[in-house]
C-alpha positions as CSV (number, residue, x, y, z in Angstrom):
1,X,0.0,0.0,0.0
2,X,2.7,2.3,1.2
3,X,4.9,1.3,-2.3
4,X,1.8,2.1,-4.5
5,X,1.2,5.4,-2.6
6,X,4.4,6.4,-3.0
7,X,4.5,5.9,-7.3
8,X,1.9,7.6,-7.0
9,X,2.9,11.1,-5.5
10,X,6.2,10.7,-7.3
11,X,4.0,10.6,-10.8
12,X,2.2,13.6,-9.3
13,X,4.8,15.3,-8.8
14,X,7.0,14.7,-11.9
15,X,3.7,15.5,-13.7
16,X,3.8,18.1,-11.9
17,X,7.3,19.5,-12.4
18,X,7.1,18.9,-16.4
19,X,4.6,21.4,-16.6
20,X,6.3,24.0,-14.5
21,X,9.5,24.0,-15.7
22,X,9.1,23.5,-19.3
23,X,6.9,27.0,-18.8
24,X,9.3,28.6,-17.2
25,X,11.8,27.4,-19.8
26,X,9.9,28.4,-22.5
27,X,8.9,32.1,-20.7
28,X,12.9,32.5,-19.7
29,X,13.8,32.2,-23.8
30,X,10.5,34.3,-24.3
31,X,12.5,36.8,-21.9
32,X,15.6,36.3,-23.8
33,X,14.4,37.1,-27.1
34,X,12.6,40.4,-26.4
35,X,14.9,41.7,-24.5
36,X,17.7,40.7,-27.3
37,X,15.7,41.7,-30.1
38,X,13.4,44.7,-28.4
39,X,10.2,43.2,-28.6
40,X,7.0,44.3,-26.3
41,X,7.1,41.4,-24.4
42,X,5.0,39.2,-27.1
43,X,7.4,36.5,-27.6
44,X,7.6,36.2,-23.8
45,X,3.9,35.0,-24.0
46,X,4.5,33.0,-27.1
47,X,7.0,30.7,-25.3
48,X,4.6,30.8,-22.3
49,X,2.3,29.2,-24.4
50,X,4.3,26.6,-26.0
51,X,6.1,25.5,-22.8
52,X,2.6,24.8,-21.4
53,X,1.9,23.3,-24.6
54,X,5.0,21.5,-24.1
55,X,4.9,20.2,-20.6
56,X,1.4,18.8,-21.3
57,X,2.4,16.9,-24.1
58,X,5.4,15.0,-21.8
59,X,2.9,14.6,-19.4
60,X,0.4,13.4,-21.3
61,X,3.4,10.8,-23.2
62,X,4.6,10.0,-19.6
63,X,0.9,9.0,-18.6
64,X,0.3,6.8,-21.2
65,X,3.9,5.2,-20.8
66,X,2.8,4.6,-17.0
67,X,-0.8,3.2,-17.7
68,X,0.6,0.7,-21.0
69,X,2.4,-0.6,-18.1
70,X,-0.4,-1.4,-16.0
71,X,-0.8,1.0,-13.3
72,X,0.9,0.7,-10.0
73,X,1.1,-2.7,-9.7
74,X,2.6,-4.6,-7.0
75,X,5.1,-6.3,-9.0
């Protein structure tokens, strides 16, 4: 029981952390480029967007990897 609660907070979390920091990856370059190039913040947004986009399609890969496995199984 403990095991299977365990995989699953650490899938939460890694879930989790996918999202967030491919965001902030994408919205740190975003940051780059308009300072670099003097934009008005729009590309900012732009990699906001496709770091979320990003981080959902891991996380979305990651869960199918995890439920093609069958779950948390005991073995």
């Amino acid at each position: 029981m403990w095991r299977q609660l365990l995989l699953a907070l650490s899938l939460v979390m890694e879930l989790g952390l996918t999202i967030v920091l491919s965001a902030g990856l994408g919205w740190w370059a975003g940051l780059w480029l308009d300072a670099r190039f003097g934009y008005n913040g729009v590309v900012s947004i732009v990699g906001l967007i496709i770091g979320v986009a990003s981080g959902f399609v891991v996380a979305y890969r990651l869960l199918q990897r995890v439920l093609a496995g069958g779950g948390f199984g005991d073995g």
